[in-house]
N, C-alpha and C positions, 0 to 999 in steps of 0.2 A: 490122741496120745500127746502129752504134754512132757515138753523138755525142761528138765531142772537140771541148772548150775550147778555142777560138782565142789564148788567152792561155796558159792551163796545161798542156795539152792532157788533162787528166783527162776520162773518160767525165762526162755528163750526160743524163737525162733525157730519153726521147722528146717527153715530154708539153710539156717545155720547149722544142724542139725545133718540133715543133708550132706553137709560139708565137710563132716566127719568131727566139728568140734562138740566137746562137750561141757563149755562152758559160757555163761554170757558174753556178751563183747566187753563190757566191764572187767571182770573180773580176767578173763584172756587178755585184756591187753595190760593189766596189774602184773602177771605171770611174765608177761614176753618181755616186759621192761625191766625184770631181775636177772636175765639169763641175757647176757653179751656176748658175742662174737667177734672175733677179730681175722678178716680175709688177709693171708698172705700170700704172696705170688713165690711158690717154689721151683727151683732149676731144673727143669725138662718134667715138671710134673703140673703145671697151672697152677690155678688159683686152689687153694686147701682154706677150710675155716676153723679156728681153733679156738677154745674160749680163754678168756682174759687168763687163766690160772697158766695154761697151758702154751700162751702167745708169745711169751719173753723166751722163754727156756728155746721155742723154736726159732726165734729170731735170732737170737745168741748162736744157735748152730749155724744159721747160713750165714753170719758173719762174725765168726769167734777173733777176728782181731782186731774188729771197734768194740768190743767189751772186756776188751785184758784189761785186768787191773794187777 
């Protein structure tokens, strides 16, 4: 059975395959380098990850009076 890239459709790796991915290392790591994450440490709740859109608006909440304008 031969794996082909959902993006390129170039053969890839059983072993990758295996791993639940379904796309080359190539083109997987083209994918993960558009989607950002930003870790912030929340008050009695740990670490939370939120992406770039959504990271200010939360920061703004746990300190809304370093962003009064």
């Amino acid at each position: 059975m031969t794996n082909l890239c959902i993006y390129c459709d170039a053969p890839f790796p059983t072993a990758r395959a295996d791993l639940g991915y379904q796309s080359c290392l190539q083109c997987g790591e083209a994918v993960a380098r558009q989607h950002k994450h930003t870790v912030i440490p929340l008050h009695k709740q740990g670490y939370m990850a939120f992406t770039n859109s959504d990271a200010l608006d939360v920061v703004k909440q746990i300190n809304p009076k370093r962003y009064e304008r």
